[in-house]
C-alpha positions in Angstrom: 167.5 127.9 119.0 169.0 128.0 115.4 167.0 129.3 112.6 168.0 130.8 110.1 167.3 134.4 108.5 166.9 135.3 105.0 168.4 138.6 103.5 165.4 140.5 103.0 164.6 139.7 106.7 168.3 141.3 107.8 167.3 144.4 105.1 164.1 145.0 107.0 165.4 145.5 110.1 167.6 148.2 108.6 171.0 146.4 107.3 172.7 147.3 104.4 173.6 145.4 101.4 177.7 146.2 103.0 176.7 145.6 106.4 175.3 142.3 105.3 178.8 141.3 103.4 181.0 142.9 106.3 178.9 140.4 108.4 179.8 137.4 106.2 183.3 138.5 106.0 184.0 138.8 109.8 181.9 135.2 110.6 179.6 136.9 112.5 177.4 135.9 109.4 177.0 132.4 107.4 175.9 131.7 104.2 174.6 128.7 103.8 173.4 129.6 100.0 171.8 132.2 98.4 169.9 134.8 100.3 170.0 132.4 102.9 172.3 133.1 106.4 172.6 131.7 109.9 174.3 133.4 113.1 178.2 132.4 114.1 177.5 129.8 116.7 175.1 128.0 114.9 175.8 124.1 115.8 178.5 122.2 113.2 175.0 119.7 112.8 172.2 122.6 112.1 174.7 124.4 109.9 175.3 121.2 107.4 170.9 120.9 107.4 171.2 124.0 106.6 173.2 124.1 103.5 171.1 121.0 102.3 167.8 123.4 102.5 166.8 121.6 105.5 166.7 121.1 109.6 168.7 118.6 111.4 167.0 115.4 112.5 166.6 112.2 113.3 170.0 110.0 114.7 171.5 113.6 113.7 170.1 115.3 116.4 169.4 112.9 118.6 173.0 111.8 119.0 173.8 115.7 119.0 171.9 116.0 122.5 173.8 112.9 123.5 170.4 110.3 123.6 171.7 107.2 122.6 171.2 106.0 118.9 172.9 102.7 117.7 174.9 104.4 114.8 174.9 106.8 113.2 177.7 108.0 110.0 175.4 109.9 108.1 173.6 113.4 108.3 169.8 113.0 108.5 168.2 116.0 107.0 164.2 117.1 107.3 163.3 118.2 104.0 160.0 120.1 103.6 157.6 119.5 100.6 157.6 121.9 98.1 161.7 122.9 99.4 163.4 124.3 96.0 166.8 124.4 95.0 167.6 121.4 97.2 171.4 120.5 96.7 172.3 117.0 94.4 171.7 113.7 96.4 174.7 112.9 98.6 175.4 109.1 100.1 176.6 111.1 103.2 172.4 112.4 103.6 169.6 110.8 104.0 167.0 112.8 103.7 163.3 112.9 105.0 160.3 114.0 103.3 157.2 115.0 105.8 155.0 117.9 106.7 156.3 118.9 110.2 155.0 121.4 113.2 158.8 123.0 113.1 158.7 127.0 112.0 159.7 127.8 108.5 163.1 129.1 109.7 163.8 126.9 112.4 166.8 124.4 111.9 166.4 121.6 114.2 163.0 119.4 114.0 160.9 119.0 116.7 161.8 116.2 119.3 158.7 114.1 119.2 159.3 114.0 115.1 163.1 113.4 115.5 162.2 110.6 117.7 159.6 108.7 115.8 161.9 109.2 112.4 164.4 107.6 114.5 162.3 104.8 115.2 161.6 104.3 111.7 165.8 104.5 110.8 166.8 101.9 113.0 165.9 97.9 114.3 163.3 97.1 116.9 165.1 97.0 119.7 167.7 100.4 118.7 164.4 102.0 118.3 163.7 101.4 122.3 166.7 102.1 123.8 166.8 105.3 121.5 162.6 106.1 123.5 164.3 104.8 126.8 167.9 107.4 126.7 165.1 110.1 125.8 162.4 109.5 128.4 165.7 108.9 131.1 166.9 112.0 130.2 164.3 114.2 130.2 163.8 115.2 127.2 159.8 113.3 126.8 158.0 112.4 129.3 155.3 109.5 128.9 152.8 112.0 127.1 156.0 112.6 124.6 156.2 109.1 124.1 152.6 108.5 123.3 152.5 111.4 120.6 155.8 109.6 119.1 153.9 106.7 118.5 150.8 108.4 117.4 153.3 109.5 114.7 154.0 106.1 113.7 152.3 103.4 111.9 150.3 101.4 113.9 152.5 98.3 113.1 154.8 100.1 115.9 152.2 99.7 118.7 153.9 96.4 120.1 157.3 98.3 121.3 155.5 100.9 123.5 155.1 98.7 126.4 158.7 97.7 126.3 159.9 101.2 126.4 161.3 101.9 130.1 162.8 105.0 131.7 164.8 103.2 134.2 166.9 102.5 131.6 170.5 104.4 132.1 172.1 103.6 128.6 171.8 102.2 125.5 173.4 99.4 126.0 171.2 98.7 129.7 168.4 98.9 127.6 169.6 96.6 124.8 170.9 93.8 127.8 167.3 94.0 129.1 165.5 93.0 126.0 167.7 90.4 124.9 167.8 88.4 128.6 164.0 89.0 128.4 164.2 87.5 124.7 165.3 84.5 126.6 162.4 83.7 128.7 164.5 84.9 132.0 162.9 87.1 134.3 164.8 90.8 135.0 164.5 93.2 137.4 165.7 96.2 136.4 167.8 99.3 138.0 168.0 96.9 141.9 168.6 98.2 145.3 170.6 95.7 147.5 171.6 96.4 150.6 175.4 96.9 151.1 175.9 97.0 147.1 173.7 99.9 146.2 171.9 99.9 142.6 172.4 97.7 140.0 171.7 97.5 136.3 170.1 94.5 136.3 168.8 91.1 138.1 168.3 87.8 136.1 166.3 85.0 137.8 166.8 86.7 141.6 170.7 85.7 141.5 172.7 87.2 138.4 173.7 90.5 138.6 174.4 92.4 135.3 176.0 95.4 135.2 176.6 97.0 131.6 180.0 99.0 131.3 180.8 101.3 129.3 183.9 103.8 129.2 182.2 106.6 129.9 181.4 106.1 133.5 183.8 103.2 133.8 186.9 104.3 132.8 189.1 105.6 135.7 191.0 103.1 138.0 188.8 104.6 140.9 185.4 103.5 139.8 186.9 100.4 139.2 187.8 99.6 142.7 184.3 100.9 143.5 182.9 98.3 141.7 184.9 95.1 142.8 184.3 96.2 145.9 180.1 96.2 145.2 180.9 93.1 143.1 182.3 91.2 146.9 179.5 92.3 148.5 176.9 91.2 146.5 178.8 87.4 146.2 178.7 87.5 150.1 174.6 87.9 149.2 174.7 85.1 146.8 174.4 86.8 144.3 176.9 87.1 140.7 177.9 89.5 138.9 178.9 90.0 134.8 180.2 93.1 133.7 180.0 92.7 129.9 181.1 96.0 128.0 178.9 98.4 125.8 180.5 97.7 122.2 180.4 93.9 123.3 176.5 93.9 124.6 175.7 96.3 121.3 177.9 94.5 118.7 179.3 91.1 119.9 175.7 90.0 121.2 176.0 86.1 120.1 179.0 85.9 122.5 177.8 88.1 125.6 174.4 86.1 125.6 176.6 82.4 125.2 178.6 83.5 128.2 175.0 83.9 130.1 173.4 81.1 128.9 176.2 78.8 130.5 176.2 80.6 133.8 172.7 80.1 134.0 172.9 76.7 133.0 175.6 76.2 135.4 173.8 77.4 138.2 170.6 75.4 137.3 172.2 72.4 137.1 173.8 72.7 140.7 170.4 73.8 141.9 168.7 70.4 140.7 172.2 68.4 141.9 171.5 69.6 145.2 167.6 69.0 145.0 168.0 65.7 143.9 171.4 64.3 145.4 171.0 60.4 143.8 171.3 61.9 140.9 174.4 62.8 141.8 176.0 59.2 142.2 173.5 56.9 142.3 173.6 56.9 146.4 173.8 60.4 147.1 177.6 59.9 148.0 180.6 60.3 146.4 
């Protein structure tokens, strides 16, 4: 855990003024301002909260520990009230002022705060895939996720019950709200014999499986998944692959592509439900 240690601390368990600076000068020591130190491996992320008189948090940390936030190009900083000698604003901060369960010398907020400050930081639906790449991975479990949103103001209340720890990715979870957002019904995280699991299942039929480069990127898992992808058509059933940075930031265009395959697909259902419309005697 990072924390960091203040100089009368290192005198009181017996080092010297020259010890201390031999410290700093070999790296074995940081200062991260006056009177103020933390150990060598101290995380890149913990050590820049640190020099801005505060712990790492929010999207900071979050996206340290590899849980999925939407972006995230600035470092977010937990300031305590009452902190002194606080370092000039910075556009590359943002910094957050609460009361907080952390210890005085620890350097990384607690999870359940970090997680309902995120929720304030970002949209709606960023917000719950941010609870769902937490809860998936371990780090809450659904008690965590109710003390996150006994954190938050009450107006948050309506996104608890779309928070879902099936969810595998960011991007999973953002596909999954938006074909919900569409009246559509989705199963999520599928079993089908002779394909395996699948991200998702739109209206019984349309498989969705959301890419990313990280576990799609080699020429091997790509042959694994045509190879799902023919078995599943032999089913009846078809599959999209749209990509991560499409899903998260070309949305208009992933859920157009979706809405005329569905469409498409309706419209041969009812053709072949009512065949006069089809050409006025059924035959063409």
């Amino acid at each position: 855990m990072a924390v960091t240690i203040r100089y009368a601390e290192l005198r009181a368990q017996g080092a010297t003024r020259r010890r201390i600076e031999a410290a700093v000068a070999a790296g074995d020591l940081i200062r991260v301002r006056r009177g103020v130190y933390v150990g060598a491996l101290c995380p890149p992320a913990a050590l820049a909260a640190a020099r801005h008189g505060g712990r790492v948090d929010c999207l900071t940390l979050l996206a340290s520990l590899r849980i999925f936030v939407l972006a995230n190009r600035v470092l977010h900083v937990q300031m305590d009230y009452g902190s002194t000698r606080v370092p000039a604003r910075s556009d590359r901060v943002v910094r957050h002022w609460r009361s907080t369960v952390a210890h005085p010398a620890a350097l990384m907020a607690p999870m359940i705060e970090a997680l309902a400050q995120a929720c304030r930081c970002q949209s709606p639906r960023a917000a719950i895939a941010t609870l769902d790449s937490a809860w998936h991975l371990g780090f809450v479990d659904e008690a965590g996720i109710a003390e996150v949103f006994r954190l938050l103001p009450h107006r948050f209340a309506v996104l608890r019950a779309l928070v879902d720890r099936r969810s595998e990715s960011g991007p999973e979870t953002f596909m999954r709200l938006l074909l919900r957002a569409q009246g559509w019904h989705v199963d999520v995280q599928v079993q089908i014999r002779g394909v395996g699991r699948v991200d998702l299942v739109v209206n019984g039929w349309l498989i969705i499986e959301c890419d990313s480069e990280a576990f799609h990127g080699d020429w091997e898992t790509g042959k694994r998944d045509r190879r799902r992808d023919l078995q599943a058509a032999r089913q009846g059933y078809v599959t999209l692959r749209p990509i991560a940075e499409d899903i998260l930031f070309r949305t208009d265009e992933v859920l157009a592509a979706i809405r005329d395959a569905v469409a498409h697909h309706d419209q041969r259902v009812h053709n072949v439900a009512n065949p006069l419309r089809r050409g006025g005697n059924g035959i063409r």
